[in-house]
Every structure is written in C-alpha cells, then in structure tokens.
C-alpha positions as CSV (number, residue, x, y, z in Angstrom):
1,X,-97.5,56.2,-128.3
2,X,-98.5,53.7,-126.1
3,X,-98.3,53.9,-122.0
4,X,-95.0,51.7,-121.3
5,X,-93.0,53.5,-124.5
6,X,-94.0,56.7,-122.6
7,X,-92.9,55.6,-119.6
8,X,-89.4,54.3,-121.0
9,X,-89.3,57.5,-122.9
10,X,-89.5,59.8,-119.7
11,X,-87.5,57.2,-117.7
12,X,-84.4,57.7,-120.3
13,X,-85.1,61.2,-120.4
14,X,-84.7,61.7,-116.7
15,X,-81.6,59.1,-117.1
16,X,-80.1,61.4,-119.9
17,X,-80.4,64.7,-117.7
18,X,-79.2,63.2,-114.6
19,X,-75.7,62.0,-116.4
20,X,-75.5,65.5,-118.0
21,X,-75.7,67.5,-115.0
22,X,-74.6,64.9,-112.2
23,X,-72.3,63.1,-114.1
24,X,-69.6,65.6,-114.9
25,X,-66.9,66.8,-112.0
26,X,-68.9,68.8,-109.5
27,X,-65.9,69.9,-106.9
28,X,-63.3,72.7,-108.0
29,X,-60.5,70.5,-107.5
30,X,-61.9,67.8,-110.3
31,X,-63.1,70.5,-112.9
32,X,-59.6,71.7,-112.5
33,X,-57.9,68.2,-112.8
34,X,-60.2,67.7,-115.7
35,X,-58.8,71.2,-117.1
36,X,-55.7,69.9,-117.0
37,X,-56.2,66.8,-118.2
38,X,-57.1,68.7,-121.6
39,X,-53.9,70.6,-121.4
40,X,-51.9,67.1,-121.2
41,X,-53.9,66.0,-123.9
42,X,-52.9,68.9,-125.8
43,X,-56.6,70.1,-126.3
44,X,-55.9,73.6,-125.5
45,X,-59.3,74.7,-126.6
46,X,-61.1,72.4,-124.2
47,X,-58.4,72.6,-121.5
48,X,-59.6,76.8,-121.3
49,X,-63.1,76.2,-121.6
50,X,-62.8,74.2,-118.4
51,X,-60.7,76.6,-116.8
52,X,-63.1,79.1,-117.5
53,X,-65.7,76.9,-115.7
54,X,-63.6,76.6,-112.9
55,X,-63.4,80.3,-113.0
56,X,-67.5,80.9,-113.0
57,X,-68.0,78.0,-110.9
58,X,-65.7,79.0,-107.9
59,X,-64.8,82.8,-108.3
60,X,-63.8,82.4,-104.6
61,X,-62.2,79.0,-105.0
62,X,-58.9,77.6,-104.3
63,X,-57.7,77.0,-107.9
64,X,-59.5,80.2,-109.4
65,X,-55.8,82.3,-109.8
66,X,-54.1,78.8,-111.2
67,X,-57.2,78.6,-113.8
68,X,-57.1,82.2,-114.6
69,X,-53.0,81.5,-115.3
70,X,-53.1,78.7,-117.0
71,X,-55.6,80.5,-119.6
72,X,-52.8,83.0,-120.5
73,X,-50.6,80.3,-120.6
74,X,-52.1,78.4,-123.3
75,X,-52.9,81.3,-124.8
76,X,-48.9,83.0,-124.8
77,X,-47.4,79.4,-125.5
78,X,-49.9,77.4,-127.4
79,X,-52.1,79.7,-129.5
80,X,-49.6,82.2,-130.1
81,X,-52.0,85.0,-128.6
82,X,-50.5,87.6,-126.8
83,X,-53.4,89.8,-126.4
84,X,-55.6,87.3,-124.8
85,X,-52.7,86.1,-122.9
86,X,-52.3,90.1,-121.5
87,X,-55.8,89.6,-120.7
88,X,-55.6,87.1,-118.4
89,X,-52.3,87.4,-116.9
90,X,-53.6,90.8,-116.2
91,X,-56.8,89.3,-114.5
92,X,-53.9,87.3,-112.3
93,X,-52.3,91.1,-111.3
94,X,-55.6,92.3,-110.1
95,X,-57.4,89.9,-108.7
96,X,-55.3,87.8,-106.6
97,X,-52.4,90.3,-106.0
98,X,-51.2,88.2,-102.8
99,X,-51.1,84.6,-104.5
100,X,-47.8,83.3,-105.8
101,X,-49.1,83.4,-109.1
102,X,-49.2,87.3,-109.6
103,X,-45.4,88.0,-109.7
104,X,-45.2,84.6,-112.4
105,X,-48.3,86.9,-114.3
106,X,-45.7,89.9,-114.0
107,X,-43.1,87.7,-115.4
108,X,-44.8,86.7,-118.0
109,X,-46.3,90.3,-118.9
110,X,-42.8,92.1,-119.0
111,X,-41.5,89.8,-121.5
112,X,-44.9,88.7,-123.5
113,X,-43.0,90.1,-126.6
114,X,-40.1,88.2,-126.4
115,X,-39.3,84.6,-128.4
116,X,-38.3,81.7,-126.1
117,X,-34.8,82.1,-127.2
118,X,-34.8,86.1,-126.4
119,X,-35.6,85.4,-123.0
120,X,-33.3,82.7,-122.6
121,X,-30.6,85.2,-123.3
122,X,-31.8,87.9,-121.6
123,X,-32.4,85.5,-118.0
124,X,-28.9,84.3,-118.6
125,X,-27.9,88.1,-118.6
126,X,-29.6,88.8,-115.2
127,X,-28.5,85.7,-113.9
128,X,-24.4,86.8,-114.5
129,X,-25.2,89.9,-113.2
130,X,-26.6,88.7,-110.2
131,X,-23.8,86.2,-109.8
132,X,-20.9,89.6,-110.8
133,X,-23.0,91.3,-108.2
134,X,-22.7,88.7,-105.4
135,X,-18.8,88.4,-105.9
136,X,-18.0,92.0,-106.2
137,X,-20.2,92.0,-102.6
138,X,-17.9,89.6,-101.2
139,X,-14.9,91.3,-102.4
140,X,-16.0,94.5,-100.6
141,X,-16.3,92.7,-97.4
142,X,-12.7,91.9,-97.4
C-alpha cells in the first residue's frame, strides 16, 4: 500500500471512530430524548436498549427512575411481558423510593395481571366509592 492510501486509510479510520464514539448523544437528557424517540417510533426494542444506556451511563442521573419505568412499561404494554415488567417496576420500588415514579411502579405492580379493560372497571369501582364516601362524609356533617 502506498504512503498517501495509508495516510487516507488511518485518516478515515480516525474519522470513523470519532463519529462512533463523539457522534452519538453524550448528556443524559439526549440519550433519554433519543430513548424516547424509539418509543414514538414504536421501536420498543431499541427504545429499552437506550434506556438501559441511560441507566449505566448515569446511575445517579436525573432521568435514571423515568428510564428504569419506562422499561417496564414497554415491557407490560408493548411486549406483553409481565415478568420483565415486575422486574423493573420493582427496580423503581427500591431504588428511588422517594421519586414520583415509585407509587405509579406500585400501581402498576398491584394490577400487572389485569387486562386494560379489568382495570378500567375496577378504577371506576374505587372511583364511586370514593365519590359514595365523600357524600356520606358530607351527610354526617349535617
């Protein structure tokens, strides 16, 4: 090989390796928007192997609980996986008991079972009782 195709050769080479590790989102807050960018796109695979990077990437970060949720997410509503959904929702629980997102995990664990149309009925249900609750309340007050 002669001297300049070497030189071209390295050149590109360097070229290709820059755009493969620079070139991809480097904060937390674009691997996350590139995460959910899969999920719009309906490429659920994808959509949790970035949220897993976010995960690895920033186990301290900002998004970290939304990435972790949004795993057991697709899983429970896209994949139809329940045990990998547990999983992760369970992750939620544990490890950031404090963040909004644990009592949604909670939710979502108590009724994993459960059809969409089950737990429509079953929400209506608490729902009226709440509401029976309320105006019996108000009826005591009287």
């Amino acid at each position: 090989m002669r001297f300049e195709n070497r030189i071209c050769h390295i050149i590109l080479s360097f070229s290709m390796l820059l755009f493969c590790f620079c070139g991809g989102p480097k904060t937390e807050q674009e691997m996350f928007e590139a995460a959910q960018g899969k999920y719009g796109e309906e490429k659920f695979t994808e959509a949790i192997g970035l949220y897993e990077k976010v995960i690895e990437s920033f186990p301290d970060g900002q998004r970290c609980a939304d990435a972790t949720f949004m795993i057991g997410f697709i899983y429970k509503n896209h994949l139809s996986d329940n045990t990998k959904a547990a999983e992760y929702y369970n992750l939620v629980v544990q490890n950031f008991p404090e963040d909004t997102l644990a009592m949604s995990a909670k939710f979502e664990l108590e009724f994993l079972e459960l059809s969409p149309g089950q737990l429509d009925s079953i929400l209506q249900k608490r729902i009226e009782m709440q509401e029976k609750k309320k105006k019996n309340e108000g009826t005591d007050k009287q």
